[in-house]
BABASE-647229 format. One record per residue: residue in three letters; z, x, y of N, C-alpha, C, O in turn. Coordinates in steps of 0.02 Angstrom, whole numbers, plus 32768, in hexadecimal, padded with zeros to 4 digits. Each point is the difference from the previous one (the first is absolute). Layout:
BEGIN
ALAZXYZXYZXYZXY ...
This chain:
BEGIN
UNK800080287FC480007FD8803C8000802B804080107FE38034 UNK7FDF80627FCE7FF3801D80347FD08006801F7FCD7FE87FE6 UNK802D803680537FA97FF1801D7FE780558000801B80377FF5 UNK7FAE7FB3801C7FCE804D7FE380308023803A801580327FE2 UNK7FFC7FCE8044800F803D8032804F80137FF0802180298021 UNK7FF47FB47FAC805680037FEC7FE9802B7FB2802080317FEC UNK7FB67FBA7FFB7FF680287FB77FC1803F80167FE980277FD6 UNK80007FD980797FE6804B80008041803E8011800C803B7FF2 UNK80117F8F80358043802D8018801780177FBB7FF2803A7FF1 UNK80337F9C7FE0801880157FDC7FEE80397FC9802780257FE2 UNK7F877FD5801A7FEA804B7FD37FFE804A8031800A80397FE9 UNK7FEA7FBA80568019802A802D804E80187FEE8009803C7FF8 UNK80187FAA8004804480128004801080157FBC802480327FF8 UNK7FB97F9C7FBE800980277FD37FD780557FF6801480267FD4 UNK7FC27FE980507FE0804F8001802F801980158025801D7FD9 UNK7FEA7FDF8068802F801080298040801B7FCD8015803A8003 UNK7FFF7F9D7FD6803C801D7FC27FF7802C7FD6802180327FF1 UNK7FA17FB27FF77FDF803A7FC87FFB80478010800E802E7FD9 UNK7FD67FD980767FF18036800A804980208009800A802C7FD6 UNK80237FC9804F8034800780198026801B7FC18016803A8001 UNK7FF07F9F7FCA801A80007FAE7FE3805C7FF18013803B8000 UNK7FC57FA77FF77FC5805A7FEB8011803080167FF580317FDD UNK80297FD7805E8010801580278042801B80048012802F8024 UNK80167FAB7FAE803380147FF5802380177FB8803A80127FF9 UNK7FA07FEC7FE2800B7FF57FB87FD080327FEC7FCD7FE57FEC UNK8031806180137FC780297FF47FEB7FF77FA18024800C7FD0 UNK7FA17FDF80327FEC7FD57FAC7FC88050800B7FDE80078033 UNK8022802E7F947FE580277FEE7FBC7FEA7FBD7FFF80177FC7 UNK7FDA7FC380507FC080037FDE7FD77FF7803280087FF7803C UNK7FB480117F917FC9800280297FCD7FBE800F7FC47FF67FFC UNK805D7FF5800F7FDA7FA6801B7FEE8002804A801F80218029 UNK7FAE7FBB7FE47FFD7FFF8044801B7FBE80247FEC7FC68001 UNK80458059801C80287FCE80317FD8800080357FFA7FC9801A UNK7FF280557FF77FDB8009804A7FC77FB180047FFA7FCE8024 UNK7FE580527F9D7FD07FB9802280047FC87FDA7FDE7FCE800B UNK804380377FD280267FBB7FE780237FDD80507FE57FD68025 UNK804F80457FE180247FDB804E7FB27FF680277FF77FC88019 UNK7FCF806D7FED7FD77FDD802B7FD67FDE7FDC7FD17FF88027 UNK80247FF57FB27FDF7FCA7FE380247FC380187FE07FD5801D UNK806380237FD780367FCF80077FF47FE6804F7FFB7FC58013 UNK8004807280117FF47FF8805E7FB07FCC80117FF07FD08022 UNK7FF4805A7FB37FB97FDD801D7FEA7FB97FDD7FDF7FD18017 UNK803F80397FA67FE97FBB7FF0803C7FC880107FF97FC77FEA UNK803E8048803A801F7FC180327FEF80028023800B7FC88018 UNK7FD2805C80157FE97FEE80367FB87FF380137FEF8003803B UNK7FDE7FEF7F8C7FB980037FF27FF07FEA7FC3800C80167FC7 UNK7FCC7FAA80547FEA7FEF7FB27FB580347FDE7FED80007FC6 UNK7FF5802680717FD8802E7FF18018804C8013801D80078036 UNK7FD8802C7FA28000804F80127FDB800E8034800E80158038 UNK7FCC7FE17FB57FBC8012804A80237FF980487FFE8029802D UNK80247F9A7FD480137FF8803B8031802B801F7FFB800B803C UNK804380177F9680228021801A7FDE8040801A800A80188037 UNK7FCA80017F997FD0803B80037FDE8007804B7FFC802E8029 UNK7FEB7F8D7FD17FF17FF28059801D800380417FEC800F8038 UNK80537FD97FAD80147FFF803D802C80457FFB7FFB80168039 UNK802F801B7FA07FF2804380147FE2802D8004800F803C8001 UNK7FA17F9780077FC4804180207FFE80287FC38003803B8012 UNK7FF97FC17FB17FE980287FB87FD27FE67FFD7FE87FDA802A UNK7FF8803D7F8D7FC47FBC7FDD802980077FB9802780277FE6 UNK7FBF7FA4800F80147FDE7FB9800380427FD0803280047FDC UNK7FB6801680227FE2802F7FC6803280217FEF801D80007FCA UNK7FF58034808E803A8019800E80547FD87FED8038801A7FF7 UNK7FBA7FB98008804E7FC97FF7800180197FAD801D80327FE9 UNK7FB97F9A7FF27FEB80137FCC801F80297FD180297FF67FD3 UNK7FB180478046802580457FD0802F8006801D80267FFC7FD0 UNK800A800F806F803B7FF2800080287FDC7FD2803380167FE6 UNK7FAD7F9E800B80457FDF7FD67FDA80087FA580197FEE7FCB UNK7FB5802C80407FE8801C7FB18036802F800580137FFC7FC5 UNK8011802D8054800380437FF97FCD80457FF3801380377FEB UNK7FAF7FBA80277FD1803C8001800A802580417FE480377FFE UNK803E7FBC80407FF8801F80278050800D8025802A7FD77FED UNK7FE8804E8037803B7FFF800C800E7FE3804C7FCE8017801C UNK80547FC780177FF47FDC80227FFD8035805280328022800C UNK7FAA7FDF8013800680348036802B7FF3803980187FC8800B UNK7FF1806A8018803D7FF080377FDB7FD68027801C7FC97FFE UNK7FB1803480277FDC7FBB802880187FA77FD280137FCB8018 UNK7FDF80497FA180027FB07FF78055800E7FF9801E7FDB8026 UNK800380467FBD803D7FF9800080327FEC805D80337FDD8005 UNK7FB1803D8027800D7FEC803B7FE27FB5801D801B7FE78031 UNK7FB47FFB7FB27FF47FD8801480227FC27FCA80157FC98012 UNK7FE9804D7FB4803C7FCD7FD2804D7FF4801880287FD47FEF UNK7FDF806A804780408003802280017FC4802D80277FD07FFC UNK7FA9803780307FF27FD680447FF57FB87FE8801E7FD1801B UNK7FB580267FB080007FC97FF0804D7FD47FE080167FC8800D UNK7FFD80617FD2803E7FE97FD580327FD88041800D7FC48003 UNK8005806B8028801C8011803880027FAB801A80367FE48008 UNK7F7D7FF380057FEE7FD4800F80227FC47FCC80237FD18013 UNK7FC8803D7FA67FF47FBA7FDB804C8001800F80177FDC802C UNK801480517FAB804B7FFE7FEA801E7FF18058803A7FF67FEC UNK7FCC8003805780167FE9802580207FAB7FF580387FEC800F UNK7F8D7FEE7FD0801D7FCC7FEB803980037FDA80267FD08007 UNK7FEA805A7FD3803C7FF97FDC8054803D8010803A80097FEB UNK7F8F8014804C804080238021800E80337FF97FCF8017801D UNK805680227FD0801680617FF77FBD80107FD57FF27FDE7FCF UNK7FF0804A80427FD180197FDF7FF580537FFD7FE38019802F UNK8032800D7F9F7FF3804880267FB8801A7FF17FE580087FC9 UNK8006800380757FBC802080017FE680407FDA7FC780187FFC UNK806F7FF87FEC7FFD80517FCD80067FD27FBA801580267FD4 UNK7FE37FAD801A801E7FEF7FC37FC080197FCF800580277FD2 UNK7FCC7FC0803E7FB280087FDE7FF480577FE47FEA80127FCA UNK8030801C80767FEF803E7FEE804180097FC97FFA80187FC7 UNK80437FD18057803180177FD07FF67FE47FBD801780277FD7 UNK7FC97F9680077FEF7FFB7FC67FD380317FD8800D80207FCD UNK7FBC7FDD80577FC6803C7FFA802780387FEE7FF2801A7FCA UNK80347FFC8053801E80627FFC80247FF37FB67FF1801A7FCA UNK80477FB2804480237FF17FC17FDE7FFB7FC0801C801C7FD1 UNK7F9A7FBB80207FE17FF57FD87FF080507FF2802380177FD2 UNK7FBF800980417FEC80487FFC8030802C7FE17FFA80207FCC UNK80487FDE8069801F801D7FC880297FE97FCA8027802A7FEA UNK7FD87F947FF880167FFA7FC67FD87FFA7FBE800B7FF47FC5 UNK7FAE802180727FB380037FC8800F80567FE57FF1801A7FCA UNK80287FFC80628008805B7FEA80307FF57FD8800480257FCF UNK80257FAF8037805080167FDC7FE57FDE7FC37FEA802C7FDB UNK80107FAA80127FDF7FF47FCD7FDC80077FB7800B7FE77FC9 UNK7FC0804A80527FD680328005800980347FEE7FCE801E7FED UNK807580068010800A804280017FD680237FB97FD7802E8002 UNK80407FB07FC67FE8800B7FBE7FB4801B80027FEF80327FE1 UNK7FEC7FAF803F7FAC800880087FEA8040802A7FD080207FEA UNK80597FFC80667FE6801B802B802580397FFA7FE480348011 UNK80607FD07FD78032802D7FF07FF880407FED801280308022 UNK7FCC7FD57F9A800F80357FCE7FB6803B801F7FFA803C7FF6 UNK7FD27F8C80357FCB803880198014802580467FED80368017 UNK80407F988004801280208062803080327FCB7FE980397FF9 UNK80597FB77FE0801A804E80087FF480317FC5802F80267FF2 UNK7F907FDE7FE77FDD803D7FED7FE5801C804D7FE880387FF7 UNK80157FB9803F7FE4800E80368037801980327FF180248030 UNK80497FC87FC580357FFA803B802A804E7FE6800880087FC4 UNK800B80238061801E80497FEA80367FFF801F7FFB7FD6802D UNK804180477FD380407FFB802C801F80417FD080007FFE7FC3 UNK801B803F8066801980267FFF804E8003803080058013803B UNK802D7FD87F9C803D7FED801180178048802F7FF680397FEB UNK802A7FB880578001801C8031804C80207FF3801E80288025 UNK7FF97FB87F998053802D80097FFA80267FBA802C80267FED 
C-alpha cells in the first residue's frame, strides 16, 4: 500500500545499508560487490540501463562492461556516480559521497585477500628480504 515514491525511497535506503553493512563487516571473497550495489542503484532508479548511461554522459557499451565486470570503472565515471548518487539519495537523507569509492577499494582488497593461494607462491619466489639484524 505504498506509493512508487515511498517504495523508491525505500530501496534507496535499503542500498544505503547494504553498502554501509559491507563496509563494515570485512567478507574476504571474491564476489563483486561493486556492481552488484550498482546494478541495485540503476535498476531503482531506471527501468532502462541506457538511460543511466545517458545521463552520465558514458555510452552503453561503456556501462556495460562495467557491470559485466570486463572493465574496471574509471575515475571520470566513478566521480560522476558520486555526483549523481549525491542527487538521487538526497531524497532519503545522509549520504556519504565517498561511499562508492570506499566499496570499490574494499571489494579490491578482499579480492587480494582472498586470493592469496593463486598470486602468492609466484610474487614471493620474486620477493628477497635480507634481515637487517
Amino acid at each position: 500500500n505504498l506509493s512508487e515514491a515511498d517504495v523508491f525511497k525505500a530501496k534507496l535506503l535499503q542500498l544505503k545499508l547494504q553498502m554501509e553493512e559491507f563496509l563494515k563487516v570485512p567478507v574476504y571473497d571474491n564476489k563483486r560487490h561493486f556492481t552488484a550495489f550498482l546494478e541495485m542503484y540503476i535498476d531503482t532508479l531506471y527501468a532502462r540501463r541506457n538511460q543511466f548511461a545517458k545521463d552520465i554522459a558514458i555510452t552503453p557499451v561503456a556501462l556495460s562492461q562495467v557491470l559485466n565486470n570486463h572493465r574496471e570503472p574509471k575515475e571520470e565515471f566513478m566521480l560522476k556516480l558520486m555526483v549523481h548518487s549525491e542527487r538521487a539519495f538526497k531524497l532519503i537523507g545522509d549520504f556519504q559521497k565517498k561511499i562508492w569509492y570506499e566499496v570499490y577499494f574494499q571489494e579490491k582488497i578482499n579480492e587480494t585477500m582472498a586470493t592469496q593461494d593463486v598470486w602468492r607462491p609466484e610474487v614471493e619466489k620474486e620477493v628477497k628480504f635480507d634481515s637487517l639484524i
